[in-house]
C-alpha positions in Angstrom: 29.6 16.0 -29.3 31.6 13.0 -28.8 30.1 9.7 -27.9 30.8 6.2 -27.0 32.8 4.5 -29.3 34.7 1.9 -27.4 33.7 -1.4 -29.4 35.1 -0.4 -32.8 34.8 2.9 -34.6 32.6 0.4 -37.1 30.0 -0.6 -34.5 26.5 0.6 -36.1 25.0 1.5 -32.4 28.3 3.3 -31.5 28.0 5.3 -35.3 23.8 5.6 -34.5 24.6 7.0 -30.9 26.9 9.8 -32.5 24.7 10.8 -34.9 22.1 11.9 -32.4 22.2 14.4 -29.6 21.3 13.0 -25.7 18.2 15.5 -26.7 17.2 13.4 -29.6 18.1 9.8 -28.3 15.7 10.4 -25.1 12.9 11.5 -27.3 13.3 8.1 -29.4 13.8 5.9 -25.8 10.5 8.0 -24.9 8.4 7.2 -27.9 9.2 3.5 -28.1 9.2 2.8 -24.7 5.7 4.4 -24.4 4.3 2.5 -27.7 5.8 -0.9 -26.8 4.4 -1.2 -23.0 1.2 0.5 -24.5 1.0 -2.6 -27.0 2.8 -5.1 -24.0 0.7 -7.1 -21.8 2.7 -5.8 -18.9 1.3 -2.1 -19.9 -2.4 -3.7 -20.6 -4.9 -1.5 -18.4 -6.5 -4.0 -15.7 -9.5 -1.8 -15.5 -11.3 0.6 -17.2 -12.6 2.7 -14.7 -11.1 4.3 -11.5 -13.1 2.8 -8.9 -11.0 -0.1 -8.8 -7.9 -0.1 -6.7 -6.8 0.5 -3.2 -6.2 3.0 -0.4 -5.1 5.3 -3.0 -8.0 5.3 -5.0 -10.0 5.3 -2.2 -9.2 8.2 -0.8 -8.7 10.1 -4.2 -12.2 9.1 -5.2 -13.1 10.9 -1.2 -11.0 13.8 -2.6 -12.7 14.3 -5.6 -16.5 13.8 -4.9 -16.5 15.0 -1.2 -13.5 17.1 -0.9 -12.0 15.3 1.9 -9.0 13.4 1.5 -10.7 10.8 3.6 -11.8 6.8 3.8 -9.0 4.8 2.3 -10.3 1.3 3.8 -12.9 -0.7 1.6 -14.2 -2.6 4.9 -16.0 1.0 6.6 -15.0 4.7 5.9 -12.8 5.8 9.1 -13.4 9.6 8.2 -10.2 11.8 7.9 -6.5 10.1 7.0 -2.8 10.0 6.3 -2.6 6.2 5.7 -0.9 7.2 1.7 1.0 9.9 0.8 -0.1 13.3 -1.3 1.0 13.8 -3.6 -0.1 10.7 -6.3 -3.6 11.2 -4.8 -3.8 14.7 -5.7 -3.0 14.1 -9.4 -5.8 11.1 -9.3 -8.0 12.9 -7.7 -7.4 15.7 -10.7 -7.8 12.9 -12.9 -11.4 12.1 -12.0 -12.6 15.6 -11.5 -11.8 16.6 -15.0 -12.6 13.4 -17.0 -14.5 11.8 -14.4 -14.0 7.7 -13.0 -15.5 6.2 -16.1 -13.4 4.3 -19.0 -12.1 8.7 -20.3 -10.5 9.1 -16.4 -9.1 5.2 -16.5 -7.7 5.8 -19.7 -6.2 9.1 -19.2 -4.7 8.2 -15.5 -3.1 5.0 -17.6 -1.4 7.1 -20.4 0.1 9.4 -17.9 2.1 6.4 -15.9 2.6 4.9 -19.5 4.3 8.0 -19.7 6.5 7.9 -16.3 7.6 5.0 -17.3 8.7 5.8 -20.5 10.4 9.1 -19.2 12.5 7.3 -16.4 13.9 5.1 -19.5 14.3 8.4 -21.5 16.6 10.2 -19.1 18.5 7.0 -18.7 21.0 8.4 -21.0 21.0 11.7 -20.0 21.8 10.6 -16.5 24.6 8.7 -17.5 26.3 11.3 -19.6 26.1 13.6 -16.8 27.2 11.4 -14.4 30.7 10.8 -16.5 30.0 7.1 -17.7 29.0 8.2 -21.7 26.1 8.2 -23.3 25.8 4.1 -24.0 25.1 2.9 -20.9 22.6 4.7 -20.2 20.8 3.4 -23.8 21.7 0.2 -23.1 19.9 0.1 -19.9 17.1 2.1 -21.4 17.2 -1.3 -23.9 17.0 -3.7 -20.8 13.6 -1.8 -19.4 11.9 -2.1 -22.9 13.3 -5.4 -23.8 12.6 -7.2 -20.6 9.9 -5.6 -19.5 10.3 -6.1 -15.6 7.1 -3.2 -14.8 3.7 -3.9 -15.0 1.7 -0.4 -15.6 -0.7 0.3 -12.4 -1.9 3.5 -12.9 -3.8 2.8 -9.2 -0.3 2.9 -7.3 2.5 5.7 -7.2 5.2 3.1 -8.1 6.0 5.0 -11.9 5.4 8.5 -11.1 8.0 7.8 -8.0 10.5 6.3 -10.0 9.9 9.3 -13.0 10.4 11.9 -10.1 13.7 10.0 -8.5 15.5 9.6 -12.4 15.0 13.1 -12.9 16.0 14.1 -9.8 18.6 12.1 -10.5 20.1 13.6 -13.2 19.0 16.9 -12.2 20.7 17.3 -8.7 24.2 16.2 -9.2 25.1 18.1 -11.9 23.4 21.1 -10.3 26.6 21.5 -7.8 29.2 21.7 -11.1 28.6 25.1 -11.7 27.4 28.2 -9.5 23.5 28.9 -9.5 21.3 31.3 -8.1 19.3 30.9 -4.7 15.7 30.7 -6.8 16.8 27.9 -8.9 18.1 26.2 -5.8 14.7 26.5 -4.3 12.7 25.0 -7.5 14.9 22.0 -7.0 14.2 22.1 -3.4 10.6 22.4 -4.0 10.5 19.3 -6.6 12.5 17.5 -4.2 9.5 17.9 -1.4 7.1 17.1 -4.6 9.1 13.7 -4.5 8.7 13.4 -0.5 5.3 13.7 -0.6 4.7 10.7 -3.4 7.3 8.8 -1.6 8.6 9.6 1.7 11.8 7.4 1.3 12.6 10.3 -1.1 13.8 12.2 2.1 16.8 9.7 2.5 18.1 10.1 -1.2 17.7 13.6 -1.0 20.2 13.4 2.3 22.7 11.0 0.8 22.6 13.0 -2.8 23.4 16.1 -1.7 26.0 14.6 0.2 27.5 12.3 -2.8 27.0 15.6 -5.1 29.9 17.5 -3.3 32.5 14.6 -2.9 35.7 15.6 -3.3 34.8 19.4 -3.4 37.5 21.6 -2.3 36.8 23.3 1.0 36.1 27.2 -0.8 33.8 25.5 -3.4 32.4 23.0 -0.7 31.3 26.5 1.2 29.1 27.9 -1.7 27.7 24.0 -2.1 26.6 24.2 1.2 24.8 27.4 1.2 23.0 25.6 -1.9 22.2 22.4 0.0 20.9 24.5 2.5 17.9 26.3 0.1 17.6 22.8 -1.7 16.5 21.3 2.4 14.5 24.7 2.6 12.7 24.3 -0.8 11.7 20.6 0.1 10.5 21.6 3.7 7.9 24.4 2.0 6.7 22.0 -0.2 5.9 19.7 2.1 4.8 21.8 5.0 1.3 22.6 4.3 0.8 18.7 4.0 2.4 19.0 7.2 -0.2 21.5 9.2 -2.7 19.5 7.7 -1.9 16.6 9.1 -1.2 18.3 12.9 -4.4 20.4 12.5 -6.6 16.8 11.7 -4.8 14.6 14.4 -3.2 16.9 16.9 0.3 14.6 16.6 3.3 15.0 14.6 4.8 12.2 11.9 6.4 12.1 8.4 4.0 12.2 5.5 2.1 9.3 6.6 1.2 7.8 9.8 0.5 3.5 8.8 3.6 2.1 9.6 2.3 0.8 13.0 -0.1 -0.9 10.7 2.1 -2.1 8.0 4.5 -3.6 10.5 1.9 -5.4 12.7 0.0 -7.1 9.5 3.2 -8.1 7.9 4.9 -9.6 11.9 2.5 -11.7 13.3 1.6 -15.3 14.1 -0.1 -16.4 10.7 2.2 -13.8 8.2 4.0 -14.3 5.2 6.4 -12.6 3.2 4.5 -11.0 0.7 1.0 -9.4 0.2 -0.2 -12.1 -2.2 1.0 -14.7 0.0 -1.0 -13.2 3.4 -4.2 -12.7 1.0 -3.7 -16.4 0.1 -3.4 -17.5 3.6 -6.1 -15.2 5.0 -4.0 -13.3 6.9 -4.5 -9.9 5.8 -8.6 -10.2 6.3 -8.1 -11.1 9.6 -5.2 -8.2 10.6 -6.1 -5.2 8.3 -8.5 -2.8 8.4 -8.6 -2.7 4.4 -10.7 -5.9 4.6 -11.7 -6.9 7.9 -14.5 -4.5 9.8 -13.7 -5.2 13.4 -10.0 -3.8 12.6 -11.6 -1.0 10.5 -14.2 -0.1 13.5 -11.1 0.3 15.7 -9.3 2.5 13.2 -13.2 5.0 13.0 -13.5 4.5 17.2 -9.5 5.0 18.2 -8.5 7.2 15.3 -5.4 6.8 13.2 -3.0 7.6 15.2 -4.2 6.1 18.5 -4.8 2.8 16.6 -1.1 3.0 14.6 0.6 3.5 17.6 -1.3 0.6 18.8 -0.5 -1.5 16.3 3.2 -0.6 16.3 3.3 -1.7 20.0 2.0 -5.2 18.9 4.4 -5.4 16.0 7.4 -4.9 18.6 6.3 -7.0 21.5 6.0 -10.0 18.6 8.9 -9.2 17.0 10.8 -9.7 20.2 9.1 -12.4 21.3 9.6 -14.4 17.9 12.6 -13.5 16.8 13.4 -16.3 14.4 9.9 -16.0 12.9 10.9 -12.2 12.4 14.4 -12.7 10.9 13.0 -15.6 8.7 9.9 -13.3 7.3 12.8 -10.7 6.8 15.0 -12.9 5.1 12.6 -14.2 2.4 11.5 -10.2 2.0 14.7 -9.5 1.6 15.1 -11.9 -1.4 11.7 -11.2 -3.1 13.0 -7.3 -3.1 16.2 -8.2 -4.9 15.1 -10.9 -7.1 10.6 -10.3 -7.3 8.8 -12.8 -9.2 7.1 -10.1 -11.6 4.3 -11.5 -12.4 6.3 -14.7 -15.0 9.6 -16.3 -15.1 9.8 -14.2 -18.5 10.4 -11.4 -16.6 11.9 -12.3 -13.5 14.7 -14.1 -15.1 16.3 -11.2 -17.0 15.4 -9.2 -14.3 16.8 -11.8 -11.6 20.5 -11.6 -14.2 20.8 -8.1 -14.2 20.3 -7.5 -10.6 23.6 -9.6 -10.2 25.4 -8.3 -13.0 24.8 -4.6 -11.3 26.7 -5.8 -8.3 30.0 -6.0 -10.5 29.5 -2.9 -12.7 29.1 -1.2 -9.0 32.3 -2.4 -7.9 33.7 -1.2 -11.3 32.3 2.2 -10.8 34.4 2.7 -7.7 37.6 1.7 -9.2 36.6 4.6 -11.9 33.7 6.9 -11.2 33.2 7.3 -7.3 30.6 9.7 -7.4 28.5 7.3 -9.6 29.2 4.7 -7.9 27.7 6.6 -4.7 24.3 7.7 -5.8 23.8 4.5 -7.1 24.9 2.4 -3.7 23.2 4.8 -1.9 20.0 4.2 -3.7 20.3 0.4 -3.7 21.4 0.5 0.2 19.0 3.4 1.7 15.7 3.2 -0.5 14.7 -0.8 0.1 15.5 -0.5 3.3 11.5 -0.5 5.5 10.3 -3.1 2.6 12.3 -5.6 4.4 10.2 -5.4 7.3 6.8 -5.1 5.5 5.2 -7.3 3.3 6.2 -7.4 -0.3 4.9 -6.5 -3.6 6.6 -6.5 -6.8 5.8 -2.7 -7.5 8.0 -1.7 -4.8 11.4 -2.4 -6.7 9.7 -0.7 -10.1 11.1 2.9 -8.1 14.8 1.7 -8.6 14.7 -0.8 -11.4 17.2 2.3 -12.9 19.6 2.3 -10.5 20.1 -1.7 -11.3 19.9 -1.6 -14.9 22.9 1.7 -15.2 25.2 -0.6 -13.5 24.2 -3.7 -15.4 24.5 -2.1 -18.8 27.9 -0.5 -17.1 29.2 -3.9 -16.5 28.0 -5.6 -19.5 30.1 -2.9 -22.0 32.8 -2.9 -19.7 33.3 -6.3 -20.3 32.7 -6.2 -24.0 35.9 -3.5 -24.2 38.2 -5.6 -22.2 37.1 -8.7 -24.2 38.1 -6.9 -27.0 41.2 -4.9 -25.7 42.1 -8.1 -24.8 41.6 -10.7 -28.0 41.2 -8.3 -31.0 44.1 -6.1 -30.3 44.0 -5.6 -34.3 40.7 -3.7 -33.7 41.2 0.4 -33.0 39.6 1.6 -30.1 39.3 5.3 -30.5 38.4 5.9 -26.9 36.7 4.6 -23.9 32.7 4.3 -23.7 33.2 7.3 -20.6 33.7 10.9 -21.6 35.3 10.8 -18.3 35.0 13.7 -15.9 37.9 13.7 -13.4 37.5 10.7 -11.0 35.9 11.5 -7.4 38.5 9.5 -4.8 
């Protein structure tokens, strides 16, 4: 297997790369990834049980003692709900039922996002290499995640297990199209992809804009049998997710996507006394006085309304604000905006490198469509279509940890792009044996 070797033939992480197979180099990336957050204090656990935490472990603790997924407001228990998505709370709620919500549950729950987070930096290189960019990379952004150390592991939120399930779908669903596969593996891909809708429903607009940047530049007989597979892919993800689905009509008689809160989100995050982020609204009181998560006047009209009565609500209080104050609303949406791309992360350590990269991926995206379109797609897609609703909520840092890949791949892209034209360019004494892409033909 041919690897990178476009900084000299004598580089030693050119010759270390080569020497290994993708196989082998995701296994290492795996292992110290996982031992050096494990050791970090951004991978520290913050409790050692799992009664701590919020909506989600709420309602996963309801899941698992009482069998009703059920309660996800600390304030008073509002009886049945779809205020957080599935699929997270089921594995929690597995969690506690076989090692129960003492210090063996907390500890088990915490290795396992120890471990999505090690595996999204894992496949890094694999995604790369399939994507046509090399194998380097992909290990140098891999480098940037354990390095810098923008996460923090929070094994009460879905934040790693999404961004595991959206890097392997990643390198699982382009690639798929390349060669012709049978209609059952096509609906195990479909049927992961729904997996990945129901821990994040924002999942459902990669999985449109994928399939779509997976085919560019197909010709129109091989663009035919691609569509019959896009077709059992949508299929595959629609069974997955429909008996959530039924649920969900059969306890609230209405019809939504995955979860029904955004009428709530959007009201406590656009109002008179709101502020950018969460932190910021539980600083300034805000969020006790406007969510039902803290405040029991709001959580008695969530028990006496029901959900969807009181979302609905709240959604038409969000937009008569919103257009009444709409220099308020484009301010709060300006500073979320900004705290999306460039979060605070808990220390200047980390937000600095992380603040860098962000900027230097805006320039190895632009490279990317001189030279690798279909790259260049999946990750603009991801950047443009996945932050889009935190811009209207508030913010918290864990809702960039999803896609922190998709900025570090063009970063790292960049950065050794750079380093070859440096050297193309002032060592011309220096061989290069080929570019850092095994290039597959170029999507115009």
């Amino acid at each position: 297997m041919r690897w990178h070797n476009g900084v000299s033939s004598h580089g030693a992480l050119s010759r270390f790369c080569r020497s290994l197979s993708v196989t082998q180099l995701a296994i290492i990336i795996f292992i110290l990834g996982a031992s050096i957050y494990a050791l970090s204090p951004q991978g520290r656990p913050a409790f050692y049980d799992l009664t701590h935490g919020g909506e989600m472990t709420r309602v996963a603790l309801s899941l698992a003692q009482r069998g009703t997924y059920a309660d996800p407001y600390q304030a008073l228990p509002t009886g049945p709900t779809a205020h957080t998505a599935p699929a997270y709370v089921f594995l929690y709620a597995l969690i506690m039922k076989l090692f129960g919500i003492g210090a063996a549950g907390a500890i088990t729950l915490w290795l396992l996002n120890i471990g999505f987070l090690a595996l999204q930096l894992a496949l890094l290189p694999v995604l790369s290499k399939r994507l046509g960019l090399g194998v380097l990379p992909g290990v140098l952004a891999a480098a940037f995640g354990i390095v810098f150390q923008p996460y923090r592991v929070l094994p009460e939120w879905e934040s790693l297990f999404t961004g595991a399930l959206m890097v392997s779908l990643a390198a699982l669903t382009l690639p798929y199209f390349d060669a012709p596969r049978e209609w059952q593996r096509s609906a195990l891909l479909g049927f992961f992809w729904g997996i990945a809708i129901l821990a994040n429903p924002e999942c459902v607009l990669l999985l449109c804009a994928w399939l779509i940047v997976a085919v560019l530049g197909y010709a129109p007989e091989r663009l035919m049998r691609a569509r019959q597979a896009m077709a059992v892919i949508v299929l595959g993800a629609a069974v997955a997710c429909l008996p959530w689905f039924i649920r969900n009509y059969e306890r609230f008689d209405a019809i939504f996507f995955v979860r029904d809160n955004f009428g709530l989100e959007l009201s406590t995050s656009n109002n008179s006394c709101a502020q950018p982020t969460l932190h910021g609204n539980l600083e300034a009181g805000c969020h006790q006085m406007t969510h039902p998560n803290a405040n029991q006047a709001v959580a008695g009209k969530v028990f006496d309304e029901g959900e969807i009565r009181f979302n609905r609500e709240e959604l038409r209080q969000a937009l008569v604000w919103i257009s009444s104050n709409p220099r308020a609303f484009a301010s709060l949406t300006r500073r979320r905006f900004l705290k999306f791309w460039f979060p605070y992360l808990n220390s200047l350590r980390y937000a600095i490198p992380g603040g860098i990269l962000t900027i230097v991926s805006f320039a190895g995206l632009a490279l990317m469509f001189r030279k690798n379109r279909r790259a260049a797609w999946l990750f603009a897609s991801t950047l443009l279509l996945y932050p889009f609703v935190h811009y209207f909520v508030q913010f918290e840092a864990r809702y960039r940890y999803p896609v922190f890949w998709a900025t570090f791949l063009p970063a790292a892209y960049a950065i050794l792009e750079l380093i070859y034209w440096w050297r193309r360019t002032y060592r011309p004494d220096v061989s290069v044996v080929e570019h850092h892409r095994e290039m597959a033909p170029a999507v115009r």
